[in-house]
C-alpha positions in Angstrom: -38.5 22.2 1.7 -35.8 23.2 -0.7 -34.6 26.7 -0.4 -30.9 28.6 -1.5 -29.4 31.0 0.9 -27.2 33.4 -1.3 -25.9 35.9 0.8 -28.5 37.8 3.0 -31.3 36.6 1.1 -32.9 33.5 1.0 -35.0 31.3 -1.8 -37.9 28.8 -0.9 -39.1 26.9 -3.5 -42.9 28.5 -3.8 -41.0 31.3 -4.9 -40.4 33.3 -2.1 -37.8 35.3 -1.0 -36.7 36.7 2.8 -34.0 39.1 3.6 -32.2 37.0 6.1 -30.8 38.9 9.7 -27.0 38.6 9.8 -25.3 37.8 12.9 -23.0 41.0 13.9 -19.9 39.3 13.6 -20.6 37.9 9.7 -17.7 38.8 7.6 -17.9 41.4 5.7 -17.9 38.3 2.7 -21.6 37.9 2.9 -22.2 41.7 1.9 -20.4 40.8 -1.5 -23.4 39.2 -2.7 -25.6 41.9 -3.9 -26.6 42.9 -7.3 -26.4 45.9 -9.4 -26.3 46.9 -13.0 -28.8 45.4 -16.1 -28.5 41.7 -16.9 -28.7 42.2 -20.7 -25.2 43.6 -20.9 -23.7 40.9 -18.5 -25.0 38.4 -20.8 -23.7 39.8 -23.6 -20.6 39.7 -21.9 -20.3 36.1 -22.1 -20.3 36.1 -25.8 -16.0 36.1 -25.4 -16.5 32.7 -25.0 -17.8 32.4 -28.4 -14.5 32.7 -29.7 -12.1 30.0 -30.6 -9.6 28.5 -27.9 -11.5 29.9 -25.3 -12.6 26.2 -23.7 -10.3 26.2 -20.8 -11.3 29.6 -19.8 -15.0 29.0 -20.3 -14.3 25.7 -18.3 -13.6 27.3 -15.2 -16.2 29.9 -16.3 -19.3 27.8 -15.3 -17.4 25.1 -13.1 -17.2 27.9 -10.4 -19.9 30.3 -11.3 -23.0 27.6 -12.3 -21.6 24.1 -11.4 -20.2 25.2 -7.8 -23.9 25.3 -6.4 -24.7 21.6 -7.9 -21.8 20.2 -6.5 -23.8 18.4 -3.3 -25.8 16.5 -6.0 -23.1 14.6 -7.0 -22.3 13.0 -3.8 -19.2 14.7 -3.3 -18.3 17.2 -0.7 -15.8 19.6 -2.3 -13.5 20.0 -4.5 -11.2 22.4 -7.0 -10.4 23.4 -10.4 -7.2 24.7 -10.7 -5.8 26.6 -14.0 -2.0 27.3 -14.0 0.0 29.3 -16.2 2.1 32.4 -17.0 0.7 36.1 -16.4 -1.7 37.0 -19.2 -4.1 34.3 -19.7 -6.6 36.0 -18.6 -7.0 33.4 -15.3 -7.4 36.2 -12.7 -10.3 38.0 -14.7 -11.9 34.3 -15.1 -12.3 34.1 -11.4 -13.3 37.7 -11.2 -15.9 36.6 -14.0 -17.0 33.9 -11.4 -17.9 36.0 -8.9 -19.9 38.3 -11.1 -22.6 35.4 -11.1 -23.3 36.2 -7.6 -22.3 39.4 -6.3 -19.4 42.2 -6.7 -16.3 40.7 -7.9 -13.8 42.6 -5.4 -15.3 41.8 -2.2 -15.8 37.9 -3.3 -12.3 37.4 -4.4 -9.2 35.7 -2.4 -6.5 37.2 -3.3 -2.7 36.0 -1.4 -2.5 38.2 1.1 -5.9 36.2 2.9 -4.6 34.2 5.6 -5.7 30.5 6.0 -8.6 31.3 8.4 -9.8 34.1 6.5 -10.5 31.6 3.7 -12.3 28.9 5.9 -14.0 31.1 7.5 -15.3 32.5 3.8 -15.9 28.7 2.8 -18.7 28.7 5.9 -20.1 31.8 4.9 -20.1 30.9 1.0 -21.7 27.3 1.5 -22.5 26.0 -1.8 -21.0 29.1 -3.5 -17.7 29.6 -5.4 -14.7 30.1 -3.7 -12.1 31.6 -6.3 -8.9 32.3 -5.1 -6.4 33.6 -7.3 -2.2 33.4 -7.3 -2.1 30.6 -5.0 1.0 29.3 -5.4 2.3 32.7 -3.1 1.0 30.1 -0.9 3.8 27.6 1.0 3.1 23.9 -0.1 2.2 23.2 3.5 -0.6 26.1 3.1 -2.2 24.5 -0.3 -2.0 21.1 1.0 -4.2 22.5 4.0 -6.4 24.2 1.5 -7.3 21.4 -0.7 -8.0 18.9 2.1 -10.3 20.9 3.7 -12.2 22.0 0.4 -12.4 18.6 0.0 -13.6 17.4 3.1 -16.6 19.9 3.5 -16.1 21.1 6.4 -13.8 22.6 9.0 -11.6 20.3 11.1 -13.5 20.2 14.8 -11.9 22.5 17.6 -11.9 21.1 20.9 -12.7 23.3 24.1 -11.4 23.7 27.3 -13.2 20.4 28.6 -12.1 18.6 25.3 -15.6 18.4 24.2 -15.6 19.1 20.4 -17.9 22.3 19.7 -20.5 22.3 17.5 -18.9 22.5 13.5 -20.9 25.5 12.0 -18.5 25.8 9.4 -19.1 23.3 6.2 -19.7 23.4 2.7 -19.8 21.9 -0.7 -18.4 23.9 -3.1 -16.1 24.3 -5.9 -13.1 26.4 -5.7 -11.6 27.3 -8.6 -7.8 28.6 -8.2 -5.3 30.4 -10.4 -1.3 30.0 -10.2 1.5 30.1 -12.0 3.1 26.7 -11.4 1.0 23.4 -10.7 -0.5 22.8 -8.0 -0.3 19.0 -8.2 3.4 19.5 -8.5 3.3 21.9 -5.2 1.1 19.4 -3.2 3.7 16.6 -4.4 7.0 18.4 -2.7 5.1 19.4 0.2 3.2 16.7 1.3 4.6 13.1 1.6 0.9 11.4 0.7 -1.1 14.3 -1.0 -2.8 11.3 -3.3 -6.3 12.1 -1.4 -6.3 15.9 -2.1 -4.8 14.6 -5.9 -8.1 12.9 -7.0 -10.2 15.7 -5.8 -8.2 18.2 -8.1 -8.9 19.0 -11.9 -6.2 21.0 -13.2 -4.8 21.9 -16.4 -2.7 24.3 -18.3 -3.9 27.4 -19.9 -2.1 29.6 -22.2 -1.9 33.0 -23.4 -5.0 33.9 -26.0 -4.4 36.5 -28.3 -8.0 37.1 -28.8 -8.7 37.3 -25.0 -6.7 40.3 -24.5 -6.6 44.2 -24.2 -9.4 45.8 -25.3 -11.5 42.6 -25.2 -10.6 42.0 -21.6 -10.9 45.9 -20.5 -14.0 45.8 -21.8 -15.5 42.8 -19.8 -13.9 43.6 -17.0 -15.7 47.4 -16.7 -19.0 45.0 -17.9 -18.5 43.2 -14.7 -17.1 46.0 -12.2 -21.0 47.6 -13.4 -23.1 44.7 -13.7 -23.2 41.8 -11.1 -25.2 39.9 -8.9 -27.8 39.3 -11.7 -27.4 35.9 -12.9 -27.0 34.0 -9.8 -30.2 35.4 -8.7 -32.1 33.9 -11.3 -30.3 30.5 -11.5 -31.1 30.4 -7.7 -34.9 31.2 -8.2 -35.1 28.4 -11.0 -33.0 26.0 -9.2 -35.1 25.8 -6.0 -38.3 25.1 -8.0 -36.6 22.6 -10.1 -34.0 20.5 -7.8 -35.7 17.5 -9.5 -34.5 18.1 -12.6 -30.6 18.5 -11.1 -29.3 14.5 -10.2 -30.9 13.3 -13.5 -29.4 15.1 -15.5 -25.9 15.4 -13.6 -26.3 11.5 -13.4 -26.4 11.6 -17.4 -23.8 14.0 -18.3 -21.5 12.7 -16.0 -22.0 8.8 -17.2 -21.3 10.1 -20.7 -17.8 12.1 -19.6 -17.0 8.3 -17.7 -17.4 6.6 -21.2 -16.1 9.1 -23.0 -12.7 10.4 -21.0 -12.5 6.4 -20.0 -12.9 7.1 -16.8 -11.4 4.7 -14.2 -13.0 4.3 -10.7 -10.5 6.8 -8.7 -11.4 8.9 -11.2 -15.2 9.5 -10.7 -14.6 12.8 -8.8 -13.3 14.2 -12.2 -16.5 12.8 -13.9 -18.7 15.1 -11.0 -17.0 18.2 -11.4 -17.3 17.9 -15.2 -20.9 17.2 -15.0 -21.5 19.8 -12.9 -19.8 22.6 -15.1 -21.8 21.3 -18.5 -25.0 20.8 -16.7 -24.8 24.1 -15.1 -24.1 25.6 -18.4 -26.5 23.6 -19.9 -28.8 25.2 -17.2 -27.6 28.8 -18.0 -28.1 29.0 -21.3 -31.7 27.4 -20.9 -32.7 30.2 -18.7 -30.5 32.8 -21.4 -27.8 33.9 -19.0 -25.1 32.8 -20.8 -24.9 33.7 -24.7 -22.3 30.5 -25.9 -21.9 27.1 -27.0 -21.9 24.8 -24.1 -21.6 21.3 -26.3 -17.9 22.0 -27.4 -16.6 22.1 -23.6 -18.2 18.3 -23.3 -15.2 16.8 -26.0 -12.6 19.3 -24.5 -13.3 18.0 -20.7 -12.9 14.6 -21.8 -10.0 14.8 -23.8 -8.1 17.3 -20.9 -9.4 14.4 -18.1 -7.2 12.0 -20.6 -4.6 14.2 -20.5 -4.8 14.4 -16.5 -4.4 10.8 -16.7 -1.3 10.7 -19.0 0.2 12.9 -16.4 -0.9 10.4 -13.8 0.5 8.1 -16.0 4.0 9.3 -16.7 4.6 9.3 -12.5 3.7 5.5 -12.5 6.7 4.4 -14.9 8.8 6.5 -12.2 7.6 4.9 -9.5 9.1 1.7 -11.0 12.0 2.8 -11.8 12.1 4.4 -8.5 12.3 1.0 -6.9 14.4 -0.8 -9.1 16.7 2.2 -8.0 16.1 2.1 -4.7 17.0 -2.2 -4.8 20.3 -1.3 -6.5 21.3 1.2 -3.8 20.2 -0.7 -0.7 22.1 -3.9 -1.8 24.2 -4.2 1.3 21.3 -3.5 3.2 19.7 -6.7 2.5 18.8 -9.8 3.5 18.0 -12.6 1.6 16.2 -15.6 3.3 15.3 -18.8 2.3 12.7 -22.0 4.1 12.5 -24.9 1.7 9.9 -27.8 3.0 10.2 -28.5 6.6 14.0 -27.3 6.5 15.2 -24.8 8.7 15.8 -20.9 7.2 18.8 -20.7 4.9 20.3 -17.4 5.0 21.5 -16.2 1.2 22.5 -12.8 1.7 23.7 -11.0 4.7 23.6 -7.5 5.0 26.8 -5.5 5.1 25.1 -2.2 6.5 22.5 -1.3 8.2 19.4 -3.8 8.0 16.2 -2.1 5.7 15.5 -4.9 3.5 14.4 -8.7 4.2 13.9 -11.0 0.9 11.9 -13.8 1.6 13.4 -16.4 -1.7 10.5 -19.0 -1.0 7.6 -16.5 -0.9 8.6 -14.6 -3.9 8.5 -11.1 -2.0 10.7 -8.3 -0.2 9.7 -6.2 3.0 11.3 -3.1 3.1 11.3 -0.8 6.2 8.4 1.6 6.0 10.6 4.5 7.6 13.5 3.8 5.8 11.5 3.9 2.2 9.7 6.9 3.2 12.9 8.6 4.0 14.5 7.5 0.9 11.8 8.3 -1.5 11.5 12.3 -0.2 15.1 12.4 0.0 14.3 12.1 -4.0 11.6 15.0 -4.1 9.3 12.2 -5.0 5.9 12.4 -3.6 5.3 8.9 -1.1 2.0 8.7 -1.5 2.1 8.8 -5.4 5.3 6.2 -5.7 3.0 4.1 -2.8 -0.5 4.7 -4.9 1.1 3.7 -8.1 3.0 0.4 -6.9 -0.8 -0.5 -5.6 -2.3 0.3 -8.8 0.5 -1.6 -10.6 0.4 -5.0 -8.5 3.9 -4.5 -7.2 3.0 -3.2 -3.4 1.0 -6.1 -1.5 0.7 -4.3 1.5 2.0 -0.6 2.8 1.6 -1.6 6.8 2.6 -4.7 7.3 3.8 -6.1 11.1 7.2 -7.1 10.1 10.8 -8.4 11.9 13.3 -7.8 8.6 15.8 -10.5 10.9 13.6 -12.9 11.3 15.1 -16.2 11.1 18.6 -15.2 11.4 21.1 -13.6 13.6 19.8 -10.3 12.9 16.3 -10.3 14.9 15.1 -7.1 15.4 11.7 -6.1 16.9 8.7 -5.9 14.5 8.2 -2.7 12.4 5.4 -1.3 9.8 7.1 -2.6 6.4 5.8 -2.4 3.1 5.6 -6.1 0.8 6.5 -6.4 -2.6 6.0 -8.8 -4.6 8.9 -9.4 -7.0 7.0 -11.3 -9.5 5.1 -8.4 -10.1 4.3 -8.2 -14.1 5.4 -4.4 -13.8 8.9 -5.5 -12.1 9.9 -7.5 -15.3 12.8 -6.6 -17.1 12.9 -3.1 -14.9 16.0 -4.0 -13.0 19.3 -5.8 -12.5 18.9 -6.2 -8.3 15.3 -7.4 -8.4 16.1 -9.8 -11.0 18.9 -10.8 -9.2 17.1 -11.7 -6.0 14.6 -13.8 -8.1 17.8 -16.2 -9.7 18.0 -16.4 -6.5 14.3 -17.8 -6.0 13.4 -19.7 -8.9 16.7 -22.2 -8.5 16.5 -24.5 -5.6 20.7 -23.7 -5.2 22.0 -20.8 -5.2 24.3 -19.8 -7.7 26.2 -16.1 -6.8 
């Protein structure tokens, strides 16, 4: 039957509740989630997020300490809500506020010093519980990359014994893990990574900044609340959870099909939609049972409107990645072929290369093949991210294919052997007017001679 393991203890759905035995070698982790203090005065508490500009914060808020544990009804594994921006935004005591749900804040939080396998090891032990770690851009790119995959994935990558047999995966989860930094994330994933478009989708991030009503005395004071009074809520949500897990997809399924319609969600963008859901419907769930004292209904036309904003963001990158080609063309001029095979005639050869060979155009087909690990090389000589410049050109009807078999000297002196290439089709609608060398290439094309 249904039941909620939270720490040492464990819920069943008739309502009771066992005191689990903990393997010697638990981390310490699992001892963070204990409770102490009244629940009145936590609750109370949560009337900060009463005041005005306080959406992004009280975002988080739930997303990690009521929507984390709904997650697995959505269908999706993991994922992450990041919040960047400078010192003072309160962020850090967000996270800390997180915790509070389930157990005492300073054993539950990651701070930068944890090493990788400290945190996966945590995820395992956490579950369906939120992760928070805070300051993670002290982390190297390579680090976060790792971080938001596995999140992501649900589950620790296999390790293979001695015999190459893969041992049994103990380690997995479905969680949310909601992050603090200074700096973007998307941004950090970008440089380091040269296709980070899978971890991308699974990321909801956005800017906060500085509140001047969430500050000082308002922020020492719920910070003591929650250093005294802990562990409270999370028990209660988790007792009423088990004994209603009917009530959780229907109304995930509802929430989340409103955020679609009304952020105009596209289909990559569904994970968005689920971690949304999860953070109204969990708050939606708090306030039911009184644990939170706030508005939940404002965060619904805030989400949808920051998801939009996501997507603008998205956006912008997509016009680079055009422009991106169209500059790449104009550079790699003299390294280009251009081909021709009128009806039953034999190839033509327009264009020779002067330099090395890296692209092939193909004047009767309409379409270019470019060296794969020439582009690649190109593109992160440019600090662009691959995978986003190779996502977008999808997206935008430009890239046919990103591995295609291809031998760039085919039909002419310069046969090479076959190599992964990407295809582009030049009479792409989002190619038009964007540059000099592609347009050049299709004079070439549309007239039976060639004029140069």
């Amino acid at each position: 039957g249904a039941m909620f393991v939270l720490g040492k203890r464990i819920f069943y759905k008739d309502g009771q509740v066992e005191e689990a035995n903990l393997a010697k070698n638990v981390p310490r982790a699992a001892l963070g989630f204990k409770s102490n203090g009244d629940i009145k005065s936590w609750v109370e508490m949560t009337k900060v997020f009463r005041m005005p500009h306080m959406e992004p914060l009280a975002f988080a808020f739930l997303a990690g300490g009521f929507g984390s544990v709904l997650l697995k009804y959505t269908g999706f594994d993991g994922a992450m809500v990041s919040m960047f921006g400078g010192s003072g935004c309160g962020k850090t005591l967000i996270l800390r506020m997180i915790n509070s749900v389930w157990g005492y804040h300073k054993d539950l939080i990651m701070l930068k010093d944890d090493t990788r396998n400290t945190i996966l090891s945590r995820l395992g032990v956490y579950a369906n519980l939120p992760m928070t770690l805070d300051e993670v851009t002290n982390m190297t790119g390579a680090d976060v990359s790792d971080f938001a995959y596995r999140i992501t994935q649900g589950r620790d990558k296999g390790r293979l014994n001695a015999n190459a047999v893969e041992k049994t995966n103990l380690n997995s989860w479905n969680t949310i893990a909601v992050t603090s930094s200074n700096a973007s994330l998307i941004d950090l994933l970008s440089t380091a990574k040269a296709d980070p478009s899978a971890e991308i989708n699974r990321i909801l991030e956005y800017e906060v900044h500085p509140n001047k009503l969430f500050a000082d005395e308002v922020t020492t004071k719920v910070f003591w609340c929650i250093d005294e009074n802990y562990g409270l809520a999370g028990d209660i949500y988790a007792q009423w959870l088990v004994q209603n897990t009917d009530k959780i997809k229907p109304a995930l399924d509802e929430v989340r099909r409103r955020i679609e319609v009304a952020g105009e969600l596209k289909s990559d963008e569904r994970f968005w939609g689920a971690v949304a859901s999860t953070a109204i419907v969990g708050g939606l769930f708090a306030k039911r049972l009184g644990l939170i004292d706030f508005d939940v209904a404002p965060l619904f036309q805030w989400v949808a409107s920051t998801i939009k904003g996501m997507r603008k963001a998205k956006v912008d990158t997509t016009t680079d990645a055009i422009s991106l080609l169209a500059q790449f063309f104009a550079e790699n001029a003299h390294n280009r072929l251009v081909i021709s095979r009128p009806m039953g005639k034999t190839w033509q050869i327009l264009d020779e290369p002067r330099g090395m060979l890296a692209v092939s155009v193909d004047a009767q087909e309409k379409v270019a093949y470019i060296s794969r690990t020439y582009i690649k090389n190109w593109i992160g000589k440019r600090m662009a991210s691959y995978g986003q410049v190779r996502t977008q050109l999808i997206n935008r009807g430009v890239l046919l294919d990103a591995n295609c078999s291809k031998n760039l000297g085919q039909g002419s002196i310069y046969v090479g052997a076959t190599q992964p290439c990407w295809k582009i089709n030049l009479l792409a609608d989002a190619l038009a007017g964007a540059n000099q060398e592609i347009l050049m290439s299709l004079r070439i094309i549309s007239g039976e001679e060639t004029v140069w």
